[in-house]
C-alpha positions as CSV (number, residue, x, y, z in Angstrom):
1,X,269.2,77.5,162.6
2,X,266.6,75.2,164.0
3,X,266.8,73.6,167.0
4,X,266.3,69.6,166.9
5,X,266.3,69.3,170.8
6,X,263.4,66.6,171.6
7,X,261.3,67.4,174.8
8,X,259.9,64.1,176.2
9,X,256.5,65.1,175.7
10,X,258.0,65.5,171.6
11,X,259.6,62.3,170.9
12,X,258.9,60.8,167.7
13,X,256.5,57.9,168.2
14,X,253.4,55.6,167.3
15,X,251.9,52.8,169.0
16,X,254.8,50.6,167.7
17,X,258.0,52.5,167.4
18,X,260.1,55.7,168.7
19,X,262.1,58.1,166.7
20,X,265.2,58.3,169.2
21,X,267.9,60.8,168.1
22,X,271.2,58.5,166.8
23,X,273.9,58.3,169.1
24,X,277.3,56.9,169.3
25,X,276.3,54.3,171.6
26,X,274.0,52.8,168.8
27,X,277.1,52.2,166.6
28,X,277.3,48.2,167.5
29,X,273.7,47.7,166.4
30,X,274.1,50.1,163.3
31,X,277.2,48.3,162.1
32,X,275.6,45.2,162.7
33,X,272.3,45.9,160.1
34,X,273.6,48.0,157.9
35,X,276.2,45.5,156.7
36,X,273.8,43.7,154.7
37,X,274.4,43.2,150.8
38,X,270.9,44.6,150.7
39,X,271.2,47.6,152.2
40,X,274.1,48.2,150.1
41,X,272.6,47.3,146.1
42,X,269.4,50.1,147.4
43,X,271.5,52.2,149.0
44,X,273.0,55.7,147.6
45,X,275.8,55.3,150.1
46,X,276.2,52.5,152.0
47,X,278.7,49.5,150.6
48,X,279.1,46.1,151.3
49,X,281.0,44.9,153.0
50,X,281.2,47.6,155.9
51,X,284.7,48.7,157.2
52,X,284.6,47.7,160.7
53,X,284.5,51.2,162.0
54,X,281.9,52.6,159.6
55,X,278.7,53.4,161.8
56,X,281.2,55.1,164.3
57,X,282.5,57.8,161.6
58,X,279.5,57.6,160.3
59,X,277.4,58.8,163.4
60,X,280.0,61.5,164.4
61,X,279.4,62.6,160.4
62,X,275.6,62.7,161.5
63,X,276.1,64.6,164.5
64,X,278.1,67.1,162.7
65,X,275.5,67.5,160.5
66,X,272.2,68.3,163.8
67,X,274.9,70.5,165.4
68,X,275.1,72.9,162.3
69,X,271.2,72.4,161.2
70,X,271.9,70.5,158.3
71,X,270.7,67.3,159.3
72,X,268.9,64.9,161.7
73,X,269.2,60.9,162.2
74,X,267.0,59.1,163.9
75,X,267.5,55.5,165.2
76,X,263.7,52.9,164.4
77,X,263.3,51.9,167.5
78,X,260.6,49.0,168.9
79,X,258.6,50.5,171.9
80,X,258.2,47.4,173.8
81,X,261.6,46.2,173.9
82,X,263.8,49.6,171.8
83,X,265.1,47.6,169.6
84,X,267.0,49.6,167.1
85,X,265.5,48.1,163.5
86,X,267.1,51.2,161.2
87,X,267.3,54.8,160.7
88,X,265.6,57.6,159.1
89,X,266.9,60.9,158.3
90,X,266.0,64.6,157.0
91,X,269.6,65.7,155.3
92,X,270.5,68.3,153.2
93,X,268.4,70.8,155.3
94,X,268.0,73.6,153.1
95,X,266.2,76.8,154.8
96,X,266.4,79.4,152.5
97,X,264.6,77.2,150.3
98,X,262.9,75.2,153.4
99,X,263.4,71.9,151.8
100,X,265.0,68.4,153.1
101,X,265.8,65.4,151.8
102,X,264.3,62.2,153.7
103,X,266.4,58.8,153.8
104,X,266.1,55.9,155.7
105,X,267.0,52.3,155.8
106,X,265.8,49.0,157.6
107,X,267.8,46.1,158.6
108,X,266.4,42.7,157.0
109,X,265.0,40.7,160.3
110,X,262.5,44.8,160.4
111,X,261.5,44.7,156.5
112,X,257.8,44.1,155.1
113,X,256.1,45.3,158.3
114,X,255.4,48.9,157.5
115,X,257.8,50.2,159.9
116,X,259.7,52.1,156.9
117,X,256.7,53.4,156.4
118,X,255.5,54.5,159.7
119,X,259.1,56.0,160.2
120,X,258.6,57.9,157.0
121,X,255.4,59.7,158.1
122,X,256.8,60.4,161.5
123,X,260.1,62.2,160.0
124,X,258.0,64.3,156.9
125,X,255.5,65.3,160.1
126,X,257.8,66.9,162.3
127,X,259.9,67.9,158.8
128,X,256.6,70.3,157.9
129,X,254.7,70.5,161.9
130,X,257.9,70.8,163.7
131,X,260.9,72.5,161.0
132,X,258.4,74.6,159.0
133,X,259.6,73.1,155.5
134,X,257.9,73.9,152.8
135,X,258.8,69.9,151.1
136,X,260.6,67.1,151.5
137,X,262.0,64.8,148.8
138,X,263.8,61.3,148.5
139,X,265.8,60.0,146.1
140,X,266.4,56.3,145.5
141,X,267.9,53.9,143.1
142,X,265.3,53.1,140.4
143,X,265.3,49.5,140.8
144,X,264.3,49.6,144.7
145,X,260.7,49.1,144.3
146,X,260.3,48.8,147.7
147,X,261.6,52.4,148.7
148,X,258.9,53.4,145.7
149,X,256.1,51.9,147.5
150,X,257.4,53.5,151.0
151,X,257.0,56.9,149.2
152,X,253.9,56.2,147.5
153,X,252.3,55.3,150.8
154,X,253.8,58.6,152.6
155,X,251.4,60.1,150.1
156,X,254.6,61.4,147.8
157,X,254.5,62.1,144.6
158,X,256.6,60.7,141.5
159,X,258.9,63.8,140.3
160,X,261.0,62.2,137.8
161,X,264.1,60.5,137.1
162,X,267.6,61.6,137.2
163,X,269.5,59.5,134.4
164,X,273.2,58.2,135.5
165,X,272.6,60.4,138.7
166,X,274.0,57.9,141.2
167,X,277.7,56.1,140.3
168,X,278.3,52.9,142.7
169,X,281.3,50.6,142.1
170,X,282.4,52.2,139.0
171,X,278.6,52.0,137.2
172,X,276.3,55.1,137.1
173,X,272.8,54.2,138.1
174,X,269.4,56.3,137.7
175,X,267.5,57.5,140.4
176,X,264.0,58.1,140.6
177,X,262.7,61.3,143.0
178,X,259.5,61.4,144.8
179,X,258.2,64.6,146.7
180,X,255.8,66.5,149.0
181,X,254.7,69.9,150.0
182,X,253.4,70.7,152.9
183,X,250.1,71.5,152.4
184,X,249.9,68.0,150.8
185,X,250.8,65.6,154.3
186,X,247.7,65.3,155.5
């Protein structure tokens, strides 16, 4: 198993945003974004409306998941005032095969300012500098362009497209996968 303890000196960060580890404390500001009809129609999990105690089952899920190596959430974070604009993630943590999946999400007052993206890159660099995976993939809903140009700027590639992969609300939905090895992030 790896261990996903952050030094100081390794925190996730740019000149705009940290990485921070999610923590139950954050479930007020989670709830609060990620109950957004938004989130929900791009989402592979999320609904809309949220049960009022969602992000608090949901981060105790999480941190079941970095306990046993599965998994690791990450709040987006502001660096000059930390506040919490979404999450990223590395699930599914596979490392026989060294793989992961990435996810992430935005809340809507965050969106169009490359923070998605810059969360991205930060996530798939410490997936392949810091966890030794060999690649990381993301699955999203085909009709979220947005999440496609998030890849696509990450420097994934388009893998293909899983037909009625995804079933929200009673309606199966494709998804479209996207990819990278490591000796491709650059």
């Amino acid at each position: 198993m790896i261990d996903f303890e952050l030094t100081e000196s390794s925190l996730l960060m740019n000149d705009n945003l940290a990485l921070v580890p999610v923590r139950q404390s954050d479930a007020p500001s989670i709830q609060t974004l990620a109950n957004d009809p938004l989130i929900a129609s791009t989402s592979l999990s999320i609904q809309y409306p949220l049960p009022d105690d969602w992000a608090e089952g949901w981060i105790q899920r999480l941190d079941q998941d970095r306990q046993s190596g599965r998994g690791i959430t990450f709040t987006i974070r502001r660096r000059h005032d930390n506040q919490i604009m979404g999450v990223v993630s590395l699930l599914d943590i596979n490392y026989r095969f060294e793989n992961a999946e990435l996810a992430y999400w935005l809340g809507s007052p965050f969106r169009g300012c490359g923070h998605a993206t810059a969360a991205a890159r930060l996530v798939v660099r410490y997936g392949f500098n810091r966890l030794s995976l060999h690649r990381i993939y993301a699955f999203y809903l085909s009709h979220n362009l947005n999440s496609e140009k998030v890849l696509q700027r990450v420097g994934m590639r388009y893998e293909g497209e899983l037909r009625q992969h995804i079933k929200k609300e009673g309606v199966y939905m494709n998804s479209k996968v996207y990819g990278m090895l490591a000796e491709e992030f650059g």
